[in-house]
C-alpha positions as CSV (number, residue, x, y, z in Angstrom):
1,X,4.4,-26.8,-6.5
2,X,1.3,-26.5,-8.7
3,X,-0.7,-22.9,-8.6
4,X,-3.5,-24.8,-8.0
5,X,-2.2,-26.4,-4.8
6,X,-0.4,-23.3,-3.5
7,X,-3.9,-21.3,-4.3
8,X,-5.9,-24.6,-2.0
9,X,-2.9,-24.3,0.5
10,X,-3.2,-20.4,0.9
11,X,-7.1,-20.6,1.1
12,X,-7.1,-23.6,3.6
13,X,-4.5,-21.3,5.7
14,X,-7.2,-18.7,5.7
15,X,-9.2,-20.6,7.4
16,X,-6.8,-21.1,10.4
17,X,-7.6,-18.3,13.1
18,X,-5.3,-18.2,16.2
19,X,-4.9,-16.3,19.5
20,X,-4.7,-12.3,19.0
21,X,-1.9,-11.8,21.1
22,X,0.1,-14.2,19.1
23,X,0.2,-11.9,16.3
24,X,1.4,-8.6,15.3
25,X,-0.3,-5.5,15.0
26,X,-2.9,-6.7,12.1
27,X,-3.4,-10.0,13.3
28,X,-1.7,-11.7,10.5
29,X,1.3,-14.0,10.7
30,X,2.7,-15.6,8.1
31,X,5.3,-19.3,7.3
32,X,6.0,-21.0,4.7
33,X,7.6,-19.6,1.7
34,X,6.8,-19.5,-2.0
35,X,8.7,-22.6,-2.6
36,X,6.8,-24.5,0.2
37,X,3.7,-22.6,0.0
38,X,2.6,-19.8,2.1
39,X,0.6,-20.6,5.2
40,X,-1.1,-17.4,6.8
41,X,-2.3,-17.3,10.2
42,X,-4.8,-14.7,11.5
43,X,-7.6,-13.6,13.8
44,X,-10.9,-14.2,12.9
45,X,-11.7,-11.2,10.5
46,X,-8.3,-9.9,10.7
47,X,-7.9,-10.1,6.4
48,X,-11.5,-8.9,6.4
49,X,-10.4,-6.1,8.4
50,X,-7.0,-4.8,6.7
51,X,-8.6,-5.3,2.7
52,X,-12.3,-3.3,4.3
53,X,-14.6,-6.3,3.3
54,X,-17.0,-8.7,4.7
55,X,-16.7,-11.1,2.0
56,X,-14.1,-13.9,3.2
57,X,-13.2,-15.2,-0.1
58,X,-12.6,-11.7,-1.5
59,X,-9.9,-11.0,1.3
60,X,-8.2,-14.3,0.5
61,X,-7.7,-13.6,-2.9
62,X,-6.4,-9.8,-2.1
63,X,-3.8,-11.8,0.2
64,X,-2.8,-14.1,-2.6
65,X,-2.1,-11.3,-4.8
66,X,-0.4,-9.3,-2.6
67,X,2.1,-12.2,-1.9
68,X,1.9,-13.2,-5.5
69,X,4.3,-10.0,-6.5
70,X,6.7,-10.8,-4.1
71,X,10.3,-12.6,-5.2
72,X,10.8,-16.0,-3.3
73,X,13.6,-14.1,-0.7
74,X,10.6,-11.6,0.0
75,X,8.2,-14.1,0.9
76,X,9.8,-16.6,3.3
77,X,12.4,-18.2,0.9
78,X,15.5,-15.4,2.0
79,X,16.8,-14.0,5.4
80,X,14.2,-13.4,7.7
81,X,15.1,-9.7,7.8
82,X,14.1,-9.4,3.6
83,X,10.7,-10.9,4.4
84,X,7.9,-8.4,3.1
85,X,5.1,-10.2,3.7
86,X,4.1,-8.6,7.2
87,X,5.2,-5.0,5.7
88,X,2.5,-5.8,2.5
89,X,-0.1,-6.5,5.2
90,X,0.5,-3.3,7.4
91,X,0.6,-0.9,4.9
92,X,-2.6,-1.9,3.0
93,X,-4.3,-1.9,6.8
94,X,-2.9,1.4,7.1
95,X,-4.0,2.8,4.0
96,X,-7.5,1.5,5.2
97,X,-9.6,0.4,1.8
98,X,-13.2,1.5,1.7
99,X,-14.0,-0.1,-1.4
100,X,-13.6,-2.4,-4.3
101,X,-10.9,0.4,-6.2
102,X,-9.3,1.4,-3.2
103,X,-8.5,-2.6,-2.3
104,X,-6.8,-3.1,-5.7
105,X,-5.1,0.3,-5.5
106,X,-3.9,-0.8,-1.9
107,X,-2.2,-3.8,-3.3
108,X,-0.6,-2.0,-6.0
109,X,0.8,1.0,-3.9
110,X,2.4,-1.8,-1.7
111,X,3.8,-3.8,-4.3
112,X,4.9,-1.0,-6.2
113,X,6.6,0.6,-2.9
114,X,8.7,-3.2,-2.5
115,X,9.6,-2.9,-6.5
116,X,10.8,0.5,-6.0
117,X,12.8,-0.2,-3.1
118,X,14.0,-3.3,-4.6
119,X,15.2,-1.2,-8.0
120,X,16.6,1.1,-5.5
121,X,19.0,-1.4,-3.9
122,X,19.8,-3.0,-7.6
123,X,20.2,0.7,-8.5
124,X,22.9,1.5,-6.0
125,X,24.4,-1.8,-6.5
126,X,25.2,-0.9,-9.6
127,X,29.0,-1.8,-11.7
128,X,28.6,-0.1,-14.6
129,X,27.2,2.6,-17.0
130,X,25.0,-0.2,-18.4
131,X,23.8,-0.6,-15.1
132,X,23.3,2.2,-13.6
133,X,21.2,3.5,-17.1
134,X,19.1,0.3,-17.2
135,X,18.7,0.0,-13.0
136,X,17.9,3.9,-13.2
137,X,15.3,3.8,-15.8
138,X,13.7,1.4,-14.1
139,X,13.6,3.0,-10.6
140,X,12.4,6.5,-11.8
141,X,9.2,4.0,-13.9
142,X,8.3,2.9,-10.5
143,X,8.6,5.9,-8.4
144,X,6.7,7.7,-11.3
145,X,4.0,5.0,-11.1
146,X,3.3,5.3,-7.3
147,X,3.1,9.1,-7.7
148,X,0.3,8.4,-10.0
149,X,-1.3,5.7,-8.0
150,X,-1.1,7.6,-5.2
151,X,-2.5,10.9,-7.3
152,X,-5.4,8.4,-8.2
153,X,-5.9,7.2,-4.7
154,X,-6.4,11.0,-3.4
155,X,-8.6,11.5,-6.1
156,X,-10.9,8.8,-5.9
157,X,-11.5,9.1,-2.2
158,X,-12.5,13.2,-2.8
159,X,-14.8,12.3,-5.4
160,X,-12.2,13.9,-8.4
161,X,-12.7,17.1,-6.7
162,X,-9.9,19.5,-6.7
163,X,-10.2,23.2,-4.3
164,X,-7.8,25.8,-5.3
165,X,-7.6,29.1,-3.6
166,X,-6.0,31.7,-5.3
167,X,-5.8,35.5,-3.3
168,X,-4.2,38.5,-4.5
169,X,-3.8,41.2,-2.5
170,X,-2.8,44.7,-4.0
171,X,-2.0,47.4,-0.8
172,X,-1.2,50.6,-1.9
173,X,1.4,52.6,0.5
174,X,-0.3,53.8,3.5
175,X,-2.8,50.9,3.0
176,X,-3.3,48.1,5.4
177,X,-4.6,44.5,4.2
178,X,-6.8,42.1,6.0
179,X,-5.6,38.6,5.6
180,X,-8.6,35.9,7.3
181,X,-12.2,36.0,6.5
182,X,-13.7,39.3,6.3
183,X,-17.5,39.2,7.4
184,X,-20.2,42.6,7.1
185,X,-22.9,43.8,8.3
186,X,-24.0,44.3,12.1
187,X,-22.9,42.8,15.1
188,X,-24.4,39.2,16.3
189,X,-26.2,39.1,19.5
């Protein structure tokens, strides 16, 4: 199938809205496959709601990406139980976008989450020295990689800032310390 007619497929499926309480938890079900193309089914605003937009178009394409990182056994093509496309959904909800960085950051963090797990299995499947070198390498990349996406994550919802405290205390014997906040002057009435 043609990118073009999977993108028109995915973007026509948008557009289908069905019954709440037909879907999980972010109101986002998905059929199809990558071989077939992907049909996702929702609530009205449900995409809207899990990538923090109002702009329709823009949560369609964050869905298409998400899925687009996904191996055909991981979006609808495999067992059921090696389906990540519900997984992608809930953990970018959860992680609750504000704005245009933290949507794309959202995406990667869950895609590089299933290609760490994914290197993890390949990792411990491993026959050889070869293998396990070359499957390791590639694990401790992507685990080093969400560390720092998640770093950048933190950093760009606190503005960059960073609070320290550092306290050293010296008590001399006989002496007693105070450990809390220490205020002087009068009493308050």
């Amino acid at each position: 199938m043609s990118k073009a007619k999977q993108s028109k497929e995915l973007t026509e499926a948008n557009d289908r809205t069905v019954k709440t309480k037909d879907l999980p938890k972010v109101g986002v079900a998905f059929g199809g496959s990558n071989s077939e193309g992907q049909v996702v089914s929702h609530s009205e605003g449900a995409l809207n709601k899990i990538f923090g937009t109002d702009d329709d178009n823009l949560a369609a394409a964050l869905t298409q990406q998400s899925l687009k990182v996904l191996g055909k056994w991981e979006a609808g093509d495999g067992p059921q139980g090696n389906d990540e496309r519900d997984f992608m959904m809930s953990i970018i909800s959860d992680l609750g976008p504000q704005d245009a960085i933290e949507r794309m950051l959202a995406v990667q963090l869950a895609a590089t989450h299933i290609a760490t797990i994914r290197q993890a299995g390949w990792l411990a499947g491993s026959e050889n020295q070869m293998q396990l070198d070359g499957r390791g390498n590639g694990y401790n990349k992507l685990a080093r990689t969400f560390a720092a996406q998640v770093e950048t994550l933190r950093k760009h919802r606190n503005g960059g800032k960073q609070t320290v405290t550092v306290q050293h205390v010296n008590v001399e014997d006989g002496g007693q310390a105070i450990v809390g906040n220490v205020e002087t002057g009068g009493s308050k009435k």
